[in-house]
N, C-alpha and C positions, 0 to 999 in steps of 0.2 A: 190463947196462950202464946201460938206462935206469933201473931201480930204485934202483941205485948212483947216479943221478946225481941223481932225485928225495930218497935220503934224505940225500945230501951236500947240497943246495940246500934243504932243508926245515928239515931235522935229523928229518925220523920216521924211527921205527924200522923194522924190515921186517915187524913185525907190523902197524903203523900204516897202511903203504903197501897189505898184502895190502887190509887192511879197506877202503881207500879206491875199490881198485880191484872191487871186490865191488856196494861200495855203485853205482859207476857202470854198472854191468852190470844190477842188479835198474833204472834206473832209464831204461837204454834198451828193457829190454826194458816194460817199462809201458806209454813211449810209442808201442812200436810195437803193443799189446797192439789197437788200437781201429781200424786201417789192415788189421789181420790178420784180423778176426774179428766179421763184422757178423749178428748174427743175421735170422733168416729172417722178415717180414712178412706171416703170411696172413692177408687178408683174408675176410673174410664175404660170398658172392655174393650172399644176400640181403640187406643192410643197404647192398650199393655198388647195386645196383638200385632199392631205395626213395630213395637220396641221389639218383641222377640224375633219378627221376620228380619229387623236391621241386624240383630246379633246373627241370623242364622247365615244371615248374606256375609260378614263380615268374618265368620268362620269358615269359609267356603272360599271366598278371596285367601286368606290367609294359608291354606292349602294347597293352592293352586299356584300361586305365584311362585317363584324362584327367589333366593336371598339375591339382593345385588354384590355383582365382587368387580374384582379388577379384569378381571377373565369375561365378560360382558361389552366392557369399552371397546370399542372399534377399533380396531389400528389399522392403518393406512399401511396397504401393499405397496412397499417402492415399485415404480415404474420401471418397467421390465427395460433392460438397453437393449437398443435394436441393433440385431446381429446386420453385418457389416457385408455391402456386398462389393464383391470382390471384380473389378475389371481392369484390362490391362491401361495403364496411364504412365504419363510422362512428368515426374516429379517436377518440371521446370515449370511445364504451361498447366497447374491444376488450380483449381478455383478452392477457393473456402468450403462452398458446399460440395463438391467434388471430394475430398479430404473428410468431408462430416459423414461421407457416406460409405468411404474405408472404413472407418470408425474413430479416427480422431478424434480424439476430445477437444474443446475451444484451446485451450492453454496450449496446448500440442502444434494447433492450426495457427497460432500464434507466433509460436516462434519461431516456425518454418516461415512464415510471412517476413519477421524480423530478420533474419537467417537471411531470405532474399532479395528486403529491402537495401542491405549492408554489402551485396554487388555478390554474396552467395550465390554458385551455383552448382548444379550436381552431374557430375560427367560421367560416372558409373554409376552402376547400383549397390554399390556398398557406401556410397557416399551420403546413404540417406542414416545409414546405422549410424553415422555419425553425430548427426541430431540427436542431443542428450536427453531430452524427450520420450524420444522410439525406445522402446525396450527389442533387445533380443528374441523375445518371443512374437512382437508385434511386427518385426521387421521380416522375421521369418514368413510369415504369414504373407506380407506384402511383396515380397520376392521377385516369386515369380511372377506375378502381374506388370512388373517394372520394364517399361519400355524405353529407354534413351537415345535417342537420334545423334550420335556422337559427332556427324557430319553437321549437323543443325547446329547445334551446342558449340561448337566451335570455329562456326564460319558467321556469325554472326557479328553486326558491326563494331559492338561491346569488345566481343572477344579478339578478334582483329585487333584493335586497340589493347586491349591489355596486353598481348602476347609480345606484340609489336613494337607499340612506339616505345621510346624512352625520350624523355622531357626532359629539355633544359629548364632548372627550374628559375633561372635567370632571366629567361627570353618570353618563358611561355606567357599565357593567356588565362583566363580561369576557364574557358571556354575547351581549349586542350587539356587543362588540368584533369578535367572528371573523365578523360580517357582512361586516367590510372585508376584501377580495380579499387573502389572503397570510397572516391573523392569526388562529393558531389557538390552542387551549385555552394551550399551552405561553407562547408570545409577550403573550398576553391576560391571561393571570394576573402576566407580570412587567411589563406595565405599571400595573395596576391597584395592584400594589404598592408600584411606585418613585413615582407620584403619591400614596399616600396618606404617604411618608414624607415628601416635599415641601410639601404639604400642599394640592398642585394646581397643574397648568401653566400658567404664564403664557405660554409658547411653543411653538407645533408642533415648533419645531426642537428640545425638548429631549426630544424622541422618542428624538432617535441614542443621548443619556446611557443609551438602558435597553441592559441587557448583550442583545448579538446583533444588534441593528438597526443596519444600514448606510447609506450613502449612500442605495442601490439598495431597498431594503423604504421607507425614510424617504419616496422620491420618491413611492414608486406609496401609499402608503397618506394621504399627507397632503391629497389629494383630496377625502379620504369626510371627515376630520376638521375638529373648528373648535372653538372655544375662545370661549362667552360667560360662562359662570360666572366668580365674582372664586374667586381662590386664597387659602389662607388664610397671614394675615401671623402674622410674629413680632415681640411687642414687647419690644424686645431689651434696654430698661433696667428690663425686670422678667424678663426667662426667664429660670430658673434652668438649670442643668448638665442635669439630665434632662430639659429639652422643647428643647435647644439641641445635643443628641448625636441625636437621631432626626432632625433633617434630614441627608440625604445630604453637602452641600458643606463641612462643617465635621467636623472632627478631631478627638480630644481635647486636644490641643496648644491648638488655636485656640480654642476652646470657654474652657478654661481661661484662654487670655491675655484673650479680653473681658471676664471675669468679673472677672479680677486689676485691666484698664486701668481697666474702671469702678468700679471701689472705692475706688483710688488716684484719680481724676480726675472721678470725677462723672455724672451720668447725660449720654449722645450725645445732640449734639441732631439731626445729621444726619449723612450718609455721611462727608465729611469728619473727621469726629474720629474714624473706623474706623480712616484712613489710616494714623495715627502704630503702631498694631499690626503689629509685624514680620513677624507668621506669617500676618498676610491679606495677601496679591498684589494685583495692580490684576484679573485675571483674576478672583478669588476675590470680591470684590468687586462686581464686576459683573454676576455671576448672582445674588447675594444682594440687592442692591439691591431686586428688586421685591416678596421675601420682607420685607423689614425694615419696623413702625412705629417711630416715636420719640415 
């Protein structure tokens, strides 16, 4: 009846429906094929004996060991500073490593180097607390070891010289130059230069014009110096373009515009008729003045 009812409610045939019922039979029993039929698992008693010996090993490490933390990492002990030994010395004649073995630091030893390349030097022993360097407490410490030969220190050829001469800075040489405290071959050769292009100073102050000389070298040197020679003048309604371009204050610009004014207008009889020349300043002017005849 039910096949009858399936192929009246379908339309399959009875061939159709056998098949169908066929196909549902192969596909229960499939499912049941894996619930019915579990094959057999045997094991290996040696290979399940080495597995538990590795788990028993691996629980035994795990007890044993410490966690890792940051508290583990090594750190590096800064190296200890070597305490400083103390003998008596002469701040003038000490070496680098002499100085590394008070306890000086490089940068320290440095600039007492610099300090006494610059014609520094120390005539008492407070003169060393001076070095910005030293601290107070480090100076105290070094104290009493400080030995200075005041006799030495000041009879020396240097110091003879500084104390002593005073330089024409007109006359002199680069060679007595560096007799003055601070003025060595370097500083000595560019002034001897910048005065011969001038053609001689009329001023100490015109020290500072030499390239590198400061307030501060201008002060301590202008001591030893002094100025009695005359400088040499230019006569300015007869120099031509080439003896009017080797002085330092003038341009070629300006050089040019004098030469044009006085040709057009006449020879200057005095600083006044410079004036009307747009490219001399009052500034320009007034360092020239004591170079100029008329």
């Amino acid at each position: 009846m039910s096949r009858n009812y399936f192929q009246d409610y379908f339309g399959f045939s009875k061939k159709e429906i056998n098949g169908i019922f066929v196909l549902l039979l192969i596909l229960f029993i499939l499912i049941l094929i894996p619930y019915c039929y579990q094959p057999e698992v045997r094991s290996n008693p040696a290979e399940l004996a080495q597995f538990k010996r590795e788990i028993a090993e691996f629980e035994q490490s795990v007890k044993s060991d410490r966690a890792y933390s940051y508290r583990d990492i090594p750190v590096a002990k800064p190296k200890s500073k070597s305490r400083p030994a103390y003998f008596e010395f002469n701040p003038n004649e000490l070496s680098a490593a002499d100085w590394k073995k008070l306890g000086l630091s490089d940068k320290q030893i440095l600039v007492i180097q610099n300090y006494q390349a610059k014609g520094g030097k120390f005539y008492k022993n407070e003169d060393l607390k001076k070095i910005y360097v030293i601290s107070s407490e480090q100076y105290q410490q070094l104290e009493p070891y400080i030995r200075i030969d005041s006799k030495k220190s000041i009879t020396s050829k240097h110091e003879i010289a500084y104390s002593k001469i005073i330089v024409d800075l007109n006359q002199t040489d680069s060679t007595e130059l560096q007799n003055i405290r601070g003025i060595g071959p370097g500083f000595a050769s560019r002034i001897i230069r910048y005065r011969d292009r001038l053609g001689g100073f009329y001023s100490l102050e015109q020290l500072r014009e030499v390239y590198g000389v400061d307030s501060a070298k201008y002060s301590q040197w202008k001591l030893q110096l002094k100025i009695t020679k005359e400088w040499k003048k230019i006569a300015i309604n007869t120099a031509t373009f080439e003896e009017l371009k080797r002085h330092p204050y003038l341009n070629y610009k300006q050089i040019n515009a004098i030469i044009n004014y006085r040709k057009q207008h006449g020879p200057f009889r005095d600083l006044r008729d410079l004036m009307p020349i747009a490219l001399l300043n009052a500034e320009i002017l007034r360092k020239l003045e004591p170079y100029l005849s008329f």
